[in-house]
Structure formats: structure tokens, C-alpha cells
KOLPADREN-254469 format. One record per residue (C-alpha): x, y, z. Coordinates in nm, 3 decimals. Last residue first. Layout:
REM residues N
u: X v: Y w: Z
...
//
This chain:
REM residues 289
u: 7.827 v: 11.175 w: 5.814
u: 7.759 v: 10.969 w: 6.150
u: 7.571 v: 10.674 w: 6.024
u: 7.806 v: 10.514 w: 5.827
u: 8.128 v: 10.610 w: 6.032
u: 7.923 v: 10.478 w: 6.355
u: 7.776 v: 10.145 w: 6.331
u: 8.071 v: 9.915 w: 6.181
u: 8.386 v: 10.032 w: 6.242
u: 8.315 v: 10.272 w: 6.580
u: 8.040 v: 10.008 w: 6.625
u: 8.334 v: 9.744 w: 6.629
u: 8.579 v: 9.971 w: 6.837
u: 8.295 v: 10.056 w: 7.104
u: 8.223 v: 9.650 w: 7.171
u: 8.613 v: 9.590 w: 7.181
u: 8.645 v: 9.819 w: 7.471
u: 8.278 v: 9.741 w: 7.648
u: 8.430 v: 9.396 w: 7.638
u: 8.736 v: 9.469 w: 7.808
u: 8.583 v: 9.660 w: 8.066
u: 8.330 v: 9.363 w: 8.132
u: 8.659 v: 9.188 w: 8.208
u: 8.862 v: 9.399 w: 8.399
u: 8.519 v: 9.468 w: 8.652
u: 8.457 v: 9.066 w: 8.702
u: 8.827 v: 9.041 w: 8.778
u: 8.828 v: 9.303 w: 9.032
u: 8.503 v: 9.169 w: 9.174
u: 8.684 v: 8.842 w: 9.213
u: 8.906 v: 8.982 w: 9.363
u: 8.728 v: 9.052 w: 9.633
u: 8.661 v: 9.469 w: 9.688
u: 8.847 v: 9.726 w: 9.890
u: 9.112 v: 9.788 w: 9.581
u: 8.788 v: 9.843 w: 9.368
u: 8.626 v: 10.107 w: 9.553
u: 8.919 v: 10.366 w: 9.539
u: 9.015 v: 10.261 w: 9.121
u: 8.601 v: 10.332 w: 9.088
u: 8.630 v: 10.653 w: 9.280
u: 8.959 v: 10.752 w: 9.067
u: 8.797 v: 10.623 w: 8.693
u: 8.519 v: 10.896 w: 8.800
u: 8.760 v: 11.165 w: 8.866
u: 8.969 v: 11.119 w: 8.579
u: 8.626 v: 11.138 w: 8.382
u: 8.500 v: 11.422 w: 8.499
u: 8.776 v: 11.582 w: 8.410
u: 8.826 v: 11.436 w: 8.076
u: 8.462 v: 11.573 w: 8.019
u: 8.526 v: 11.934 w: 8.079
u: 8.208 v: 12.097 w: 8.148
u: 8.012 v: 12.263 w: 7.881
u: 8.111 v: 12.408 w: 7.511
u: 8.122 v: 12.162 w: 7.189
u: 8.403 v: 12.203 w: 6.979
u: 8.354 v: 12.315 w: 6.665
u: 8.300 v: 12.075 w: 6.389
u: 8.571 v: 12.049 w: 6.079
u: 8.437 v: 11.683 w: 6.003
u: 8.789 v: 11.529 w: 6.048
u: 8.847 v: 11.695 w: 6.374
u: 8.465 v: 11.596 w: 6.513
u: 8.535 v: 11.255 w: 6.433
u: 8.855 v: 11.247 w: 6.596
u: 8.692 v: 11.408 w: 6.875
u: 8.468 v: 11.168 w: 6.929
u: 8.718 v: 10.872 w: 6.859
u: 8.897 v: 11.031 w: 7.196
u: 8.602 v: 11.027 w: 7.400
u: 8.493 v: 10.707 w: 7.267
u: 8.833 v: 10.563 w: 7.399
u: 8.861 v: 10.746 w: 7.714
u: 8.604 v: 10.559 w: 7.959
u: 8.687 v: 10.197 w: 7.826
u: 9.034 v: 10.262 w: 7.790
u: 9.072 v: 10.335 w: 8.143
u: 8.860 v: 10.054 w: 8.303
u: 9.090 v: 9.843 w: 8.088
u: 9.420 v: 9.978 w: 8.231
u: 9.242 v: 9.968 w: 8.598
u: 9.145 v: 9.599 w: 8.551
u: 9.439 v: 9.479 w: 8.436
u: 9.622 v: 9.685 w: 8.706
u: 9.430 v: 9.508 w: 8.928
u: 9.421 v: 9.141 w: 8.780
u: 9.813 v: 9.174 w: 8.762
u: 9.831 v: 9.304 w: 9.147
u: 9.619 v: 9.021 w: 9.290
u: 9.789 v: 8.734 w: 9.042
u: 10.158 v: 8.924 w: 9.165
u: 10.077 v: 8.855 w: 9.583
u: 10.256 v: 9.135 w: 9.734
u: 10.163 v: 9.072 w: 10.051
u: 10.034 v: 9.409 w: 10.086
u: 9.931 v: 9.452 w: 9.765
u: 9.752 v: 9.128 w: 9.703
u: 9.562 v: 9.275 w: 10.052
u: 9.492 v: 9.558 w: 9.913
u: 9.377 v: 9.343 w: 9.579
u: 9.096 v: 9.172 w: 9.797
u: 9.081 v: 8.849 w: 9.880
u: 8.757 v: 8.603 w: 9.821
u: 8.877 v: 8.517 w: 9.433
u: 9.092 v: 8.266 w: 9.644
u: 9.453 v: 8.224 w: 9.461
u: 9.559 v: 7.903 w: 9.256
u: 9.569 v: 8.031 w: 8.949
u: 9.226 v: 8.178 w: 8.991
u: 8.988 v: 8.070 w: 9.239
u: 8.644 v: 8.003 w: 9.339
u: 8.450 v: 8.018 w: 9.664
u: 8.262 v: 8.360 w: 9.581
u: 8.261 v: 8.237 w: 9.207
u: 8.121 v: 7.915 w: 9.278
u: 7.859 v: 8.076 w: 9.548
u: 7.723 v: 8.370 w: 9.339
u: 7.650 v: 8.626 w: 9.566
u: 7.917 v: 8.880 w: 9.485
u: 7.934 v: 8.861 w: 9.126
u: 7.556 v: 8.844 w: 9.114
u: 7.549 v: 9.185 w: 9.264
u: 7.755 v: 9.368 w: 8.987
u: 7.560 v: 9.132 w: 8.689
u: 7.270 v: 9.246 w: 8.853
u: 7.390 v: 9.660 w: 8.853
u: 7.458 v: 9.613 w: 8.453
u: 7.114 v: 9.422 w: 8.420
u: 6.918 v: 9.689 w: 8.590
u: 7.130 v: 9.967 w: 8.362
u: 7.062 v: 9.753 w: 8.036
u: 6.697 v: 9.825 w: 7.977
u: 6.660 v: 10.171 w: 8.088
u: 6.978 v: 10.293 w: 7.907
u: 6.810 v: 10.139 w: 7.565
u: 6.516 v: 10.319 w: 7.622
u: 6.721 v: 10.656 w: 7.743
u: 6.941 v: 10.663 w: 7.394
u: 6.596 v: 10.756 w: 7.181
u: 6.475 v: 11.053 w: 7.417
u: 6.694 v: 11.342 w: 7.226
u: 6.534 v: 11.114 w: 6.883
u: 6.819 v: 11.188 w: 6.585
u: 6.819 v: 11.127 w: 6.241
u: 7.049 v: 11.418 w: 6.160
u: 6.826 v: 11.650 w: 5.955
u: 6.531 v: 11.563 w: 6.205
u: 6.734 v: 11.650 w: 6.513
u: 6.867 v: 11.987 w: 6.326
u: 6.496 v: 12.034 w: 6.236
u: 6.395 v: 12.041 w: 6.577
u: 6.681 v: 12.262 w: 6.679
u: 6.502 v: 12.492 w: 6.458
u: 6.141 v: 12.486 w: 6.538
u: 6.195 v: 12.488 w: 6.943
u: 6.418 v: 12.836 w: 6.891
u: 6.124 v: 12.961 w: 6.685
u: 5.885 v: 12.845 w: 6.943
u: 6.086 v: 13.031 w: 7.210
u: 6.125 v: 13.318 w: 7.040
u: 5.728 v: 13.366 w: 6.946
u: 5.696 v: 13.310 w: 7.302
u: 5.914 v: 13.591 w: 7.464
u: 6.213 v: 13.492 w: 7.682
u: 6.512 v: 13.594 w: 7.473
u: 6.801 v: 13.617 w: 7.650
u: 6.957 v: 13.407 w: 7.416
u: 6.806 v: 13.301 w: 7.091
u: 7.112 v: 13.309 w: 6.878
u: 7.303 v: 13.123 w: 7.137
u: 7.049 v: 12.849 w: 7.161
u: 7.108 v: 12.786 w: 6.800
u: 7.459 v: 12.806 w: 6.777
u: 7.478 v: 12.564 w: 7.062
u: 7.243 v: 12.292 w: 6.878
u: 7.525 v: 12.332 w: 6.599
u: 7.812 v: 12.263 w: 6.861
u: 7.603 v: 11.990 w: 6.995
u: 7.581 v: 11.851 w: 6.674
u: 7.868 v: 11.603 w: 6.703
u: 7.736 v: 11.458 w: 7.088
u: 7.384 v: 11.447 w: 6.996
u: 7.514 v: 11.165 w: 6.738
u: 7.747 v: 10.994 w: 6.940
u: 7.491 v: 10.931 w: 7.207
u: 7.289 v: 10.846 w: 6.954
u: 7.497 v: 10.593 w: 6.818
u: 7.567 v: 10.449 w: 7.124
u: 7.221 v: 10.387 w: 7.231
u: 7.173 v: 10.208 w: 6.905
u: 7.435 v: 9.952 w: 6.876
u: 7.424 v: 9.939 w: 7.301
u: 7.097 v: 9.839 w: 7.246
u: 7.162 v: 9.570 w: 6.992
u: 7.468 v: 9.439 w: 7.201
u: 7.193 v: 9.347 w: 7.471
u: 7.176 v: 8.959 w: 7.444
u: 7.598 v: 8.969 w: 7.350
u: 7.646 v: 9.177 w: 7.677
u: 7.468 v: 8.911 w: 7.868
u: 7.643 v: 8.614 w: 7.684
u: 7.998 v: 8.771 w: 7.741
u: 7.952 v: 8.841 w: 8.105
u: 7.791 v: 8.507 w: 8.177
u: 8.128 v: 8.316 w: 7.948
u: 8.409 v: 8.527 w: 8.123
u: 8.256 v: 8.511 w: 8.442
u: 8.225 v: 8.125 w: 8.436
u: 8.590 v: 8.034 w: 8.242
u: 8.746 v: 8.253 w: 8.581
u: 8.546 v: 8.088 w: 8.823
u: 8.647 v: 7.698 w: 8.698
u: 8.519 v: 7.391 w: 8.706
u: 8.366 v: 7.405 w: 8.355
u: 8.079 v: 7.268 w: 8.462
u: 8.016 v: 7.407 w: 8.825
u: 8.145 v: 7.727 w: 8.678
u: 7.911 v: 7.756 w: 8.405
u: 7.624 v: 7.672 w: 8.683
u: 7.701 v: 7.890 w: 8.940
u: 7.725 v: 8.203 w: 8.695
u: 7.425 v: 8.156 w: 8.574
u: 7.268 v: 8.068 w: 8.899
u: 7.391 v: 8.421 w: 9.021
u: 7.216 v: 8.561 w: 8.677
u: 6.888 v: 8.378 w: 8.766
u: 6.904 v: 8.541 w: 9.146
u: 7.018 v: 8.883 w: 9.028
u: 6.723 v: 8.992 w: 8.774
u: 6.384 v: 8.827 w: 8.911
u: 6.409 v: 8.787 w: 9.271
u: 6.723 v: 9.013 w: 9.360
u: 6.556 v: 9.320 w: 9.194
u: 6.166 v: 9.196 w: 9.319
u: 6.329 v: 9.189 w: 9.657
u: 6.476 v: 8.943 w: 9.866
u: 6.433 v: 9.026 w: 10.278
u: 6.276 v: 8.715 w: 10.357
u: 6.182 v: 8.454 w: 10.088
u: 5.857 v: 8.472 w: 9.876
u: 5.981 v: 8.389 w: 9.566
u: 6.338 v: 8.249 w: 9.643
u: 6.343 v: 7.976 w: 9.351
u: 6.468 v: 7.694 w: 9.503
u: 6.898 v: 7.685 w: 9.576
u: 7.035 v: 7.412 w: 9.335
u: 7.335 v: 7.621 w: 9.312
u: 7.411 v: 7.851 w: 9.561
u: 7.318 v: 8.156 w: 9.644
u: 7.453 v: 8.385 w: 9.900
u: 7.286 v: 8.612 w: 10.072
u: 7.231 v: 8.416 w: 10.417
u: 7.613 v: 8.372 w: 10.417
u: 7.680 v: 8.718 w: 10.413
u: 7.949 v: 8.872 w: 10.184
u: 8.254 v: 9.040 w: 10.405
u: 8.288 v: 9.402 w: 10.433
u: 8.346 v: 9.402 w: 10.823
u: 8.067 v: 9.528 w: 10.927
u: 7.833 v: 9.262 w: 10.686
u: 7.817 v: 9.285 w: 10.332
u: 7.524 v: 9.178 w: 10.128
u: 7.243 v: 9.494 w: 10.160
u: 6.985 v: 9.412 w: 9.979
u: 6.856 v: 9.563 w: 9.664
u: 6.499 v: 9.609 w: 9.536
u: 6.482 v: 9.923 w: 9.651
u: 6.829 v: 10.037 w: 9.489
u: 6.675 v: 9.958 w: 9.115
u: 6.377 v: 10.189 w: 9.178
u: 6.631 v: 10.453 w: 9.295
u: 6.879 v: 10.402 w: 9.019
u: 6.555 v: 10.404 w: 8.785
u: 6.468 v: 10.763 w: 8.917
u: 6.803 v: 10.953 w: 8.876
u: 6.826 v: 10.835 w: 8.541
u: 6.461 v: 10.991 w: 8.502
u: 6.586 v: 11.252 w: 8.656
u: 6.904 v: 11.317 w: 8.468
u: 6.720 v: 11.247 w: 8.131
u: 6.452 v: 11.497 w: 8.189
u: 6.669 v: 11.764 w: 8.236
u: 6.928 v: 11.723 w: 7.936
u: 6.613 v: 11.657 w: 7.746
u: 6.431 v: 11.942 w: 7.807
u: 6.802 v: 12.234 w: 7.821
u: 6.829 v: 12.036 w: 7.470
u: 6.412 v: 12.082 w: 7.365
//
């Protein structure tokens, strides 16, 4: 049922990405700059219908772009608009993350005991095995509380509205056009670089320090965990690895995009920080032992 739901999850994963990516449009043009005709603005109609928006951008980006417009256009600031939009849409889906968390934490502490199992059984191939093999690391989900499918639902539901909040960044007009201390959210942090502009370079290395602790922190409470319960630790691919390597294509991307990307990025990494602290405190220890 492991090797089943390992597979399963990667191409259903695999299959939402590409659902999601149809209903995309492209927003740059050649020379990485947003599009006029994909920008939306506030008191734009409702673009049912319109040329070259898809259900994606109809239903999920548009509404959150308006969001974003409208905060700023009353608070008169970019900054105040992405803060308050990020923190309402991860505060609508915090319940998710509660529970798709948790398993995720879960399947992570018995892996070494689902391991065990599969390691008693291998190179077995005959049916009676195989059933036997099913049986047990049945029971090991049962013991634990644990559905292998249960932390999909919840990753279902909030990847579409993670990749909208990404394009609605971009196409939002107020935050395209606003600013922060003075500086254009349109630049990108090369260019803060080259000039060296300090607002660029703070809001970058913000962003890369938070992207950072986001990735590592349940990482490193996992092991914690895993110390102070005596478990073994679990075989595969080295995580941290994978890890360094994702933070570095994300660190590439992000010194090509507008600041106001950058700024978008720093903060949502900030709030997945302090969300995985409070379920650490809250969710986990109690559900974990």
C-alpha cells in the first residue's frame, strides 16, 4: 500500500499541475515584462467569456487580483495589500494545512516501521506474501490514525490557490504599479543588485532567509521528534539535498522576478514559518505520540 501511495500521489500531483497549467496564460512578453492585456485592474467586468482567459484565470486568479487591487486601493499601499490577501487566504485554508501537515508528519515517523515491514517481505512475490505484507502495514496505518490518501485532499485544494496567489501577484494592477519605500515593486532584485539599491537587496535576502526556514524547519522538528521517540531513521533519498537544490532554483528564479514577486514570496514564507511552529505546538505533539 506505501510503494501504492507513493505512486499514486506523484501522478495525481503530476495531474492537477497539468489541469492547473491549462488554464494559465502566458503573462510575460520576450523581454520578461507583464503584458498590458493581462493585467487587471480594478473595476475591470467580470472576464467570462474574454479571449485567451481560462477557467484558472476566470474563477481563481481574477477574484484574487481584485483582492489585491482593492486592499491596496484603500489602504494606499502595495505592501499593506499583499500582506493582508496573503494572510486572509492562508487563514481560509489553515484547516487543511492543520490536517495535511499532520499526516505528512505522521507517515513521515513510521516510515522506519513501514520499512521493517517491506523488508521482511522482500523478494517475495507470491500472493499469500503480498496480502500478508498488505495486512500489516495496514494495521500500522490503523494503529497510528493514519489515511496514505488523507494529505492529497487537502494538497488538491490549496495547490490551485497557491499557483493563483503566484499569478495574481503579477497581474494585479496596484501591486504591479505600487511601491515600497519609495521604490517601484516593477524592478527586479538583479537590478537592486546592480545598482545597489538596499530596499531591493533587504527584500531579497528577506525573502531567501525565510524561504530557508520554511523548507528546513519541519525537517529539523522531524527529526527532533524522531530523536526523542528513539525511531530509526527512515531510509530513501536525502531530503536536505533535495532541498538545497530546490531553495537554489527558487533563489535563481526569484532574482529575475519584480520585486514585488520577491516580496510576495518573503511574505507567504513567513507565514508558512509561523503556521508550522503553531501546529508543531498545537497540532503535532498531541497527535504524534
Amino acid at each position: 500500500m506505501e510503494k501504492s501511495y507513493k505512486k499514486y500521489r506523484k501522478y495525481l500531483v503530476l495531474a492537477l499541475l497539468l489541469l492547473v497549467l491549462v488554464g494559465c496564460r502566458r503573462l510575460t512578453d520576450a523581454n520578461g515584462n507583464i503584458m498590458e492585456e493581462v493585467i487587471i485592474r480594478l473595476g475591470d467586468p467580470f472576464p467570462w467569456g474574454k479571449e485567451g482567459e481560462g477557467w484558472f484565470s476566470i474563477f481563481i486568479v481574477w477574484p484574487i487580483s481584485q483582492a489585491f487591487n482593492l486592499v491596496a486601493k484603500y489602504t494606499g499601499s502595495a505592501f499593506i495589500s499583499i500582506v493582508t490577501v496573503t494572510l486572509i487566504i492562508n487563514a481560509l485554508k489553515f484547516g487543511l494545512t492543520i490536517k495535511q501537515t499532520i499526516q505528512q508528519q505522521k507517515m513521515q515517523l513510521i516510515q522506519p516501521e513501514l520499512n521493517r515491514i517491506q523488508e521482511k517481505y522482500k523478494g517475495r512475490t507470491d500472493n499469500q506474501a503480498k496480502m500478508q505484507q498488505s495486512a500489516e502495514l495496514q494495521k500500522v496505518y490503523q494503529k497510528h490514525e493514519i489515511s496514505p490518501f488523507g494529505a492529497l485532499v487537502p494538497l488538491f485544494i490549496q495547490l490551485p490557490v497557491i499557483m493563483a496567489m503566484y499569478q495574481a501577484v503579477q497581474r494585479a494592477d496596484l501591486i504591479i504599479h505600487g511601491s515600497i519605500l519609495g521604490q517601484t515593486l516593477k524592478a527586479t532584485p538583479r537590478e537592486g543588485f546592480t545598482t545597489g539599491n538596499p530596499v531591493y537587496i533587504a527584500i531579497f535576502i528577506t525573502m531567501a532567509i525565510a524561504q530557508a526556514a520554511s523548507m528546513f524547519l519541519p525537517q529539523y522538528l522531524l527529526k527532533r521528534r524522531q530523536k526523542q521517540r528513539k525511531y530509526d531513521k527512515p531510509q530513501g533519498p536525502n531530503t536536505n539535498t533535495m532541498m538545497f537544490m530546490s531553495l537554489a532554483m527558487i533563489l535563481f528564479f526569484a532574482f529575475t522576478w519584480n520585486i514585488g514577486m520577491s516580496l510576495y514570496w518573503a511574505i507567504t514564507a513567513l507565514v508558512q514559518l509561523f503556521q508550522t511552529l503553531y501546529i508543531q505546538w498545537k497540532y503535532t505533539d498531541n497527535n504524534t505520540n
